[in-house]
C-alpha positions in Angstrom: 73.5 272.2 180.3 75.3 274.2 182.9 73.6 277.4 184.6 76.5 279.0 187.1 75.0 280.3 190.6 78.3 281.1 192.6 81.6 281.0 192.4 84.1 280.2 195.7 86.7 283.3 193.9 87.1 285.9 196.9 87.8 289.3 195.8 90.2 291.9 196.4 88.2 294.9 196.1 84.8 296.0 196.2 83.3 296.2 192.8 81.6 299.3 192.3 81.6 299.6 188.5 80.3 296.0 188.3 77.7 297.0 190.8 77.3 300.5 189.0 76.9 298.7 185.3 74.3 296.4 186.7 72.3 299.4 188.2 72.5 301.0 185.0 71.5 298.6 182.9 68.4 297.8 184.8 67.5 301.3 185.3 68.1 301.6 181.3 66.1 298.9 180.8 62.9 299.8 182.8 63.3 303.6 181.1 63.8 301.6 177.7 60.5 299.4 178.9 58.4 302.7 179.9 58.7 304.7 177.2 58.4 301.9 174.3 55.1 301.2 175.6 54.0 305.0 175.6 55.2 304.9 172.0 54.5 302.2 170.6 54.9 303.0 167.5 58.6 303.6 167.6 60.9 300.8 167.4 63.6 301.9 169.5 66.1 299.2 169.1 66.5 300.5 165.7 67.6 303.7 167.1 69.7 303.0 170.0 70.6 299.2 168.4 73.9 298.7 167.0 73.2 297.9 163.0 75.6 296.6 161.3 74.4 297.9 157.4 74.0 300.9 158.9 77.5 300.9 160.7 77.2 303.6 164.1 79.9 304.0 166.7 77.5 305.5 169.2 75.2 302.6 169.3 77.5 300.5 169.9 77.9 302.1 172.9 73.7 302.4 173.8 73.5 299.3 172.3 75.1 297.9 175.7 73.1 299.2 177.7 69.6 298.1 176.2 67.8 294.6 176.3 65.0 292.9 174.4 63.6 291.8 177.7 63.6 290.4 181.1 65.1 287.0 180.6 67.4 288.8 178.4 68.4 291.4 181.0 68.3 289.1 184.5 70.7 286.4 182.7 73.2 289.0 181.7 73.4 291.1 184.8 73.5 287.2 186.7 76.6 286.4 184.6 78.2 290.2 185.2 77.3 289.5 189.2 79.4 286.5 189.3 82.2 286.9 187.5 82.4 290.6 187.5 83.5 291.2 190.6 86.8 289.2 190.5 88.3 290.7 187.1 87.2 294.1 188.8 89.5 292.7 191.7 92.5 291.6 189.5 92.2 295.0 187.1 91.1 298.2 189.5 88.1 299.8 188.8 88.8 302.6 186.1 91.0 300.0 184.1 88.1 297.0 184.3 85.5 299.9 182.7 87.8 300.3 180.1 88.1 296.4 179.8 84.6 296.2 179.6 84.0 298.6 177.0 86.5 297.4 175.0 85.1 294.0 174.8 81.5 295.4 173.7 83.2 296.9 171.0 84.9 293.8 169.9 81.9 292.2 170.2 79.9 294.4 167.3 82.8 294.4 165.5 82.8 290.4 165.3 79.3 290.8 164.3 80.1 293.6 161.8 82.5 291.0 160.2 80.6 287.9 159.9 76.8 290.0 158.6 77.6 293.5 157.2 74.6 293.2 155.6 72.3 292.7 158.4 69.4 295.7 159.6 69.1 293.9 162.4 69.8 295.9 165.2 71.6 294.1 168.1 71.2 294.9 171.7 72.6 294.0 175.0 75.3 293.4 177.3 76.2 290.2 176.2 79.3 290.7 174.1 80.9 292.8 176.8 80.0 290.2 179.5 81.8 287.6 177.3 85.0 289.4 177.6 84.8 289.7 181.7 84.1 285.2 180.9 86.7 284.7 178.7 89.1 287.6 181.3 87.6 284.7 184.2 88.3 281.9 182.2 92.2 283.1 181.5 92.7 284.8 185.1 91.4 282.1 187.2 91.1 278.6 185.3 91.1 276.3 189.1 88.3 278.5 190.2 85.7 276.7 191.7 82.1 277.6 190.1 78.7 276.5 191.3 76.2 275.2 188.3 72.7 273.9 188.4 73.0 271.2 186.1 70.1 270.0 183.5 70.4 266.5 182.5 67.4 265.5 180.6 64.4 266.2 183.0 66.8 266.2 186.3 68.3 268.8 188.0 71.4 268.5 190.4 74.3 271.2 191.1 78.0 270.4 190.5 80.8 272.4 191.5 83.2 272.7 188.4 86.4 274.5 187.4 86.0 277.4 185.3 88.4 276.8 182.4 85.6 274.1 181.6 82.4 275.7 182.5 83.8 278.9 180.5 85.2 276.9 178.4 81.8 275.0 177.1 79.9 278.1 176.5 82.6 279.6 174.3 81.9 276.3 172.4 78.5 276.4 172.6 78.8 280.0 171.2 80.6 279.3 168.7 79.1 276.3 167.1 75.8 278.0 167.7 77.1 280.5 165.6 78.4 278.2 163.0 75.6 276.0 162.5 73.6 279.5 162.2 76.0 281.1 159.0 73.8 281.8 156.1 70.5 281.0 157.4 67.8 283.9 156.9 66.2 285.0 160.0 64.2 288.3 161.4 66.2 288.2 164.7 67.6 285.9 167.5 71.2 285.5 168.9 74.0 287.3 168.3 76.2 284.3 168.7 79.3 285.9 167.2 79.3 289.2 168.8 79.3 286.6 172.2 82.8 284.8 170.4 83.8 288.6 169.6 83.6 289.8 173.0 85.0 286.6 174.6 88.2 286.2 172.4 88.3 289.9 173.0 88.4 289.3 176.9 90.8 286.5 176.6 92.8 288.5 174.5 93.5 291.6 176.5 93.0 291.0 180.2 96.6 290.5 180.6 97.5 293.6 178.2 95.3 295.8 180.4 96.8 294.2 183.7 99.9 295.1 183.5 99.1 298.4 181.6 100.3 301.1 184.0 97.6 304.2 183.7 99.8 307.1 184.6 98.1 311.0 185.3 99.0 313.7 183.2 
């Protein structure tokens, strides 16, 4: 198992909508955090959750923003620190919020399609994050990437390409996904909104490159 700590990519620019998303996800989520426990009982993920049964444009948007909890929130924003910056570099800064967005979307939509049925609300930033991986993955395959590495009860780090640390969790995603088709569960994973928003990423980062944003 491969857990990514740095990456040797320089950037181009300064990435202040990755910075921006990160700071406004965590504020959301300590908001999010205060006010479920004043009211406790609301479940809010069933209000600002995307639900597929219940199909919502506008949480797919809040559902972005919002995490189950801390674990949840620290590994996203890690992976969005990392590899943010560089597809921020490669796109601008207006285009790569659009990118990101877009990739959320595709995300709940590769959800929508695999459960329609589900009233399970799904939350976080994970589908859109996938997109900036499989973007990283696409854009820079020789990139260098830093990984803690778990083998059995040992830890070591290993400095691997991209294309194959990227690579493996798009795998991993996917035949997590697989092996979980048809099995009846109250919650967990969202592994296909994480293929979604991945094939999404992979799928458009060079469409939005060379897309030429003009003003009115």
């Amino acid at each position: 198992m491969f857990f990514p700590y740095k990456d040797d990519n320089p950037r181009v620019l300064f990435p202040f909508i990755t910075y921006i998303l990160i700071t406004i996800n965590i504020l959301v989520f300590l908001t999010f955090t205060y006010i479920s426990f004043l009211t406790p009982n609301i479940n809010w993920f069933y209000i600002f959750g995307f639900i597929p049964n219940s199909f919502n444009v506008l949480t797919i948007l809040s559902s972005m923003f919002i995490h189950s909890g801390i674990g949840h929130i620290l590994s996203n924003m890690w992976f969005l620190y990392i590899f943010g910056d560089n597809i921020e570099s490669i796109l601008g800064h207006m285009k790569f919020l659009v990118f990101y967005i877009l990739c959320g979307f595709g995300a709940a939509f590769a959800q929508y399609i695999i459960d329609p049925n589900s009233s399970i609300p799904m939350v976080g930033a994970s589908g859109a994050i996938a997109g900036v991986l499989g973007a990283y993955m696409i854009s820079f395959p020789k990139a260098k990437v830093h990984v803690f590495a778990f083998i059995i009860i040992f830890i070591t780090t290993l400095i691997i390409p991209a294309q194959i640390v990227l690579g493996l969790w798009f795998f991993i995603q996917l035949s997590s996904g697989l092996n979980s088709l048809g099995i009846d569960t109250n919650g967990g994973v969202a592994w296909f909104a994480h293929v979604g928003g991945f094939i999404a990423g992979v799928g458009s980062i060079k469409y939005i490159q060379n897309y030429k944003m003009e003003n009115a």
